[in-house]
N, C-alpha and C positions, 0 to 999 in steps of 0.2 A: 298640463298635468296639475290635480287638484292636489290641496293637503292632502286629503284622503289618500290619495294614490300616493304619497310617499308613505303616512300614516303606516299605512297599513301594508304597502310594497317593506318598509323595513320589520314592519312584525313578522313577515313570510320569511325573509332572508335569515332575521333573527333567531327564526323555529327554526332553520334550518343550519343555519351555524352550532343552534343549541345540542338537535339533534345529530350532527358528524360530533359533536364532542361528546357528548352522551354513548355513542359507541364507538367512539376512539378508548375513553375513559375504561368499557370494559374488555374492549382489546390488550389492556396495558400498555396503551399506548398513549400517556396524558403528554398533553398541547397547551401550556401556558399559554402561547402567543395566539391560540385559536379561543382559548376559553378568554382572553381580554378581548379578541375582537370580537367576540358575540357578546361581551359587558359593552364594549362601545354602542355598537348597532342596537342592542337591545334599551341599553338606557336614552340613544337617542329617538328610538320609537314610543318610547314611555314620555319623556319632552315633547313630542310631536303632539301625542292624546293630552297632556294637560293641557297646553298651549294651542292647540289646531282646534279639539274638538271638545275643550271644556274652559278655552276661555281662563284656566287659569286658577277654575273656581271648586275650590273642595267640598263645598256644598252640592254642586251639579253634581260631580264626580258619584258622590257617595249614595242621591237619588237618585241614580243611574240604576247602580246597582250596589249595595252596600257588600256582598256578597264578591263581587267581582271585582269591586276595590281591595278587599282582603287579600283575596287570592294574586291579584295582577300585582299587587303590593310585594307581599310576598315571594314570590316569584325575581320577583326585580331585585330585591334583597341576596336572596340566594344567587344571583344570573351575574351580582355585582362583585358576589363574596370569591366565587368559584376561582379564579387568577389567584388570589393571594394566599391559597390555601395550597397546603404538603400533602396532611393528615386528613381524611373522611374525603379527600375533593369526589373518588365517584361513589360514595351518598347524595353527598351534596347534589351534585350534576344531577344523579337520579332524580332527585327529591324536586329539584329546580323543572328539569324535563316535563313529569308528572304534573307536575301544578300548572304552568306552563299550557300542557296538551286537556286536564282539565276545563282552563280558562277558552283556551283557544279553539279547539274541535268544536264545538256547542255552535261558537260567535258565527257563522255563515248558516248557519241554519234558521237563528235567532234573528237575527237584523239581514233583512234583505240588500242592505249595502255592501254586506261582505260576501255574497252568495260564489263567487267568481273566486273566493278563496277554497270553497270546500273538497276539491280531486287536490289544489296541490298541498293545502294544510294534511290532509289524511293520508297522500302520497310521502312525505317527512319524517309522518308519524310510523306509516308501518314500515317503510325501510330502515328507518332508525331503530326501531324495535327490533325487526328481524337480523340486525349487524348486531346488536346488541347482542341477541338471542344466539344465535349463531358462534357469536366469539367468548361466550360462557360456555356455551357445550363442548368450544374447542378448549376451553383451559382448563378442564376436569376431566379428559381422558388423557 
């Protein structure tokens, strides 16, 4: 198993923790102990790309993509805050999710290293959407 394959094996798990919380969240059903372990997983998939695949170096990082550092930044922010929070947690979560699925959908199309993420990253995405979708139309009738 290379870096890569954990690299990127915990960015999938980590979408995928993001998004059961992201529709638990609008089921009213919020999971502190689910929204810290996708802070875990996710912050340590965010360590993996500094340290695996930049070396470390914020320079690289940023010539990468300066754009993608924003966003993956951000994201990481949000994906860290979401446990500690009572008040806005499913904004937050949405907001994290979104940037998140922004960053992330693209990256298998874009770099053929990740090509082998593309059914299950998109797979995450629309079942987590449609729990989402699904458990708003049920809390307004």
């Amino acid at each position: 198993m290379t870096g890569d394959d954990i690299t990127f094996g915990l960015a999938l798990i980590g979408y995928a923790l993001l998004g059961a919380d992201f529709a638990r969240q609008h089921s009213g059903r919020s999971t502190t102990w689910l929204s810290a372990l996708t802070a875990i997983v996710v912050g340590t998939h965010v360590l993996c790309v500094w340290g695996l695949r930049f070396d470390w170096s914020l320079t690289q990082m940023w010539h990468k993509s300066a754009a993608g550092f924003v966003i993956f930044h951000s994201a990481l922010c949000l994906v860290l805050a979401i446990p500690f929070l009572r008040a806005r947690r499913r904004l937050v979560t949405s907001g994290a999710f979104a940037l998140v699925s922004a960053g992330a959908l693209p990256a298998p199309f874009r770099y053929p290293e990740l090509s082998l993420l593309a059914l299950p990253l998109l797979a995450v995405a629309g079942i987590s959407l449609g729990c989402a979708i699904t458990a708003m139309r049920r809390s307004t009738k």
